[in-house]
N, C-alpha and C positions, 0 to 999 in steps of 0.2 A: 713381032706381031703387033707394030705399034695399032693394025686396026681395031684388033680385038681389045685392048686397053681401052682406047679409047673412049667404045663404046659400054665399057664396065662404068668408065669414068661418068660417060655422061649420063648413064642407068643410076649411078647413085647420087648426081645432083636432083633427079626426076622427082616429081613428089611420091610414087613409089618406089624410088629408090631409098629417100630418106625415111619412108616410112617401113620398109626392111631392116634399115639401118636402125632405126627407133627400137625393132622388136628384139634385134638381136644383141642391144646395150640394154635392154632391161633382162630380156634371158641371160646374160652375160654377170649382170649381178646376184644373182642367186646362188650362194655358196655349192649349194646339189649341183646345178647346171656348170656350175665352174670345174667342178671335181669331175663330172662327166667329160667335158668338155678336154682336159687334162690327162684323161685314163685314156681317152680318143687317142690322142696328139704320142703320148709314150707308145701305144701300140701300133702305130702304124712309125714309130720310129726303133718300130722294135727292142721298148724297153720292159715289152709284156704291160703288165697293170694286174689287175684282181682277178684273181681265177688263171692271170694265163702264165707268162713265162719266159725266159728262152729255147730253143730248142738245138 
């Protein structure tokens, strides 16, 4: 799907691409939003996280 890349690509040189980009490297350093972020990524790699598990 080199179309759809591309158009990702030229979305984040845009000045609202870069300024998405901006929000989600300052969300991205807050230790909370990181561990969120991280509980995310285990659960849908189904490594469970807080509360949940294997099953």
């Amino acid at each position: 799907m080199p179309g759809l890349f591309s158009k990702i690509s030229e979305f984040l040189k845009s000045p609202q691409g870069r300024k998405y980009t901006d929000q989600a490297k300052r969300y991205a350093q807050d230790p909370k939003n990181r561990q969120k972020a991280q509980d995310m990524v285990n659960k849908f790699r189904g490594k469970g996280g807080p509360g949940g598990g294997q099953h």
